[in-house]
Every structure is written in structure tokens, then in C-alpha cells.
C-alpha positions as CSV (number, residue, x, y, z in Angstrom):
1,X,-8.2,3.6,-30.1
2,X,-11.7,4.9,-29.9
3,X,-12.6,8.7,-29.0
4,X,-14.5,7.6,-25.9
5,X,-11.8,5.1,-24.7
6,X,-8.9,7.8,-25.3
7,X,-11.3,9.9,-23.1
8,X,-11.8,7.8,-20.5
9,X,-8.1,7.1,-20.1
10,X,-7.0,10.8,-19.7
11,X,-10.2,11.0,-17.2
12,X,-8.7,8.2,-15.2
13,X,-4.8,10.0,-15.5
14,X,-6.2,12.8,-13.8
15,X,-8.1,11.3,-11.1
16,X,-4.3,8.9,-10.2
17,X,-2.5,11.9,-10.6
18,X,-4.4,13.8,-8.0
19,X,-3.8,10.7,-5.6
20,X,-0.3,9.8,-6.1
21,X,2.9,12.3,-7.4
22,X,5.4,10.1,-6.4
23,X,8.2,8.9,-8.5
24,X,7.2,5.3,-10.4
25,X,6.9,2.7,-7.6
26,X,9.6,-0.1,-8.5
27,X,8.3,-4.0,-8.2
28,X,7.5,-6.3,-7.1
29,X,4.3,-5.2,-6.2
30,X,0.8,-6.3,-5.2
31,X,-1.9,-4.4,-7.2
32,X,-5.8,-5.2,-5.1
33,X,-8.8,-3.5,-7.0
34,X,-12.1,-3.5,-6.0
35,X,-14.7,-2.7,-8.7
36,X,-18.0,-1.2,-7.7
37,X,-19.9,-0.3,-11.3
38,X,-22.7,-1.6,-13.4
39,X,-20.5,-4.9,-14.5
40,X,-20.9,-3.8,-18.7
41,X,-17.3,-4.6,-19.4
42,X,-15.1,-7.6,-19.6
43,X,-13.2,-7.8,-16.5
44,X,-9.7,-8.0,-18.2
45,X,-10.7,-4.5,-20.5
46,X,-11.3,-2.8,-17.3
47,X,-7.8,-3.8,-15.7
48,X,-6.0,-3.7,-19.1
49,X,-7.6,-0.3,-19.5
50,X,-6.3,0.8,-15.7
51,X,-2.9,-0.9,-16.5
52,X,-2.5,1.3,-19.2
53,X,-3.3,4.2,-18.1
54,X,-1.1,3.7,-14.6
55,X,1.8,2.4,-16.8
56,X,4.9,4.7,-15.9
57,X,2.6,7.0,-13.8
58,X,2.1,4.5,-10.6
59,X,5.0,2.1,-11.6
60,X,7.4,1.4,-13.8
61,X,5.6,-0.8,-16.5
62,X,3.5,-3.2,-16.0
63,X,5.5,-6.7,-16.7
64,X,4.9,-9.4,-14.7
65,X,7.9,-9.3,-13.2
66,X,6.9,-5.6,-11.8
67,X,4.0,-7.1,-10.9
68,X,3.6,-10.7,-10.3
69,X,0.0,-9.8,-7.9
70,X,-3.1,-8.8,-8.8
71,X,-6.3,-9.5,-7.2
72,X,-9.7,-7.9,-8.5
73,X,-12.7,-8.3,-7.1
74,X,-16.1,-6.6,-8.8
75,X,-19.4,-5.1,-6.9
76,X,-22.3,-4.4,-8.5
77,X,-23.2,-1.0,-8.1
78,X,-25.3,1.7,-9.9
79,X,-23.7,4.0,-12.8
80,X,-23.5,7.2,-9.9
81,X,-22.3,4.6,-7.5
82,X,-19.6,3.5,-9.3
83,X,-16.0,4.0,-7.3
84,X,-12.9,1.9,-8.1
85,X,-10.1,1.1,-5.0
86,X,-6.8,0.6,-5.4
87,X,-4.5,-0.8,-3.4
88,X,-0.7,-1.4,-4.4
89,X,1.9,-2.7,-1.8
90,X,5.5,-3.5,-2.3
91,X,5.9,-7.8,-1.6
92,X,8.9,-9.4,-1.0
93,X,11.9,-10.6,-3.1
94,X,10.7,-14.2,-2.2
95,X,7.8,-15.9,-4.5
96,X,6.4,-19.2,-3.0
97,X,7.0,-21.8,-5.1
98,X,4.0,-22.9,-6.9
99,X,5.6,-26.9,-7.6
């Protein structure tokens, strides 16, 4: 991994750690991000990157089982604008059935 990435990731650590200090939420859950930023990066880097870094921090890992939700949505925003929200809820046992 790159210097900056590796950088970036122990920036982002810190900043979930000083919002959550719970114990690692089991699934399934329902992870909503909205992304306000400049719009550089590919939007699955960004949530790969976050997924990563949350991984047995915020939950337990990050399988689809854990977490069979995820909705992102992206703002465009200036650099010193840029703010991410997160949102995770716990969903039910029940999955609608797709077919």
C-alpha cells in the first residue's frame, strides 16, 4: 500500500474512533454514506478504502452477510468542504426476496 493511502486510513481510524467505542456491531446491518468531496476517486476506492479501515472497528467484518446494505450517494463539494456521513442501522433477520 502506498504511504499516503496508509496515511489516510490511520487519519480516518481516528476520526471513527472518536465517534464510536463500542464493541463491533454484529450484522446484519445497513451501512448509508453520503459523500461531499471534490469527486477525484472511484466511488468503490472510497468505500473499499472506508470498509477497510471500519473493518473490526465498527463491525465485525465486512462480508456480505454482515452487511447485505449499502447505499452511497456522492455531493460535490469543495476540498475544505469535504465531510463524509455515516449512517449504520441494525435490519432485520428477514431479506425480501429478490425472485
Amino acid at each position: 500500500m502506498p504511504v499516503a493511502y496508509k496515511n489516510n486510513q490511520k487519519e480516518l481510524l481516528a476520526k471513527i474512533k472518536e465517534q464510536y467505542d463500542g464493541a463491533p456491531l454484529k450484522g446484519p446491518l445497513r451501512v448509508e454514506m453520503v459523500l461531499h468531496g471534490e469527486g477525484r476517486a472511484d466511488i468503490d476506492n472510497v468505500v473499499g478504502a472506508f470498509f477497510d479501515t471500519a473493518n473490526k472497528v465498527l463491525w465485525e467484518d465486512d462480508r456480505i452477510s454482515i452487511i447485505p446494505e449499502l447505499s452511497v450517494r456522492w455531493v460535490k463539494a469543495k476540498k475544505d468542504q469535504s465531510v463524509w456521513y455515516v449512517q449504520i442501522s441494525q435490519i432485520g433477520e428477514e431479506q425480501e426476496e429478490l425472485f
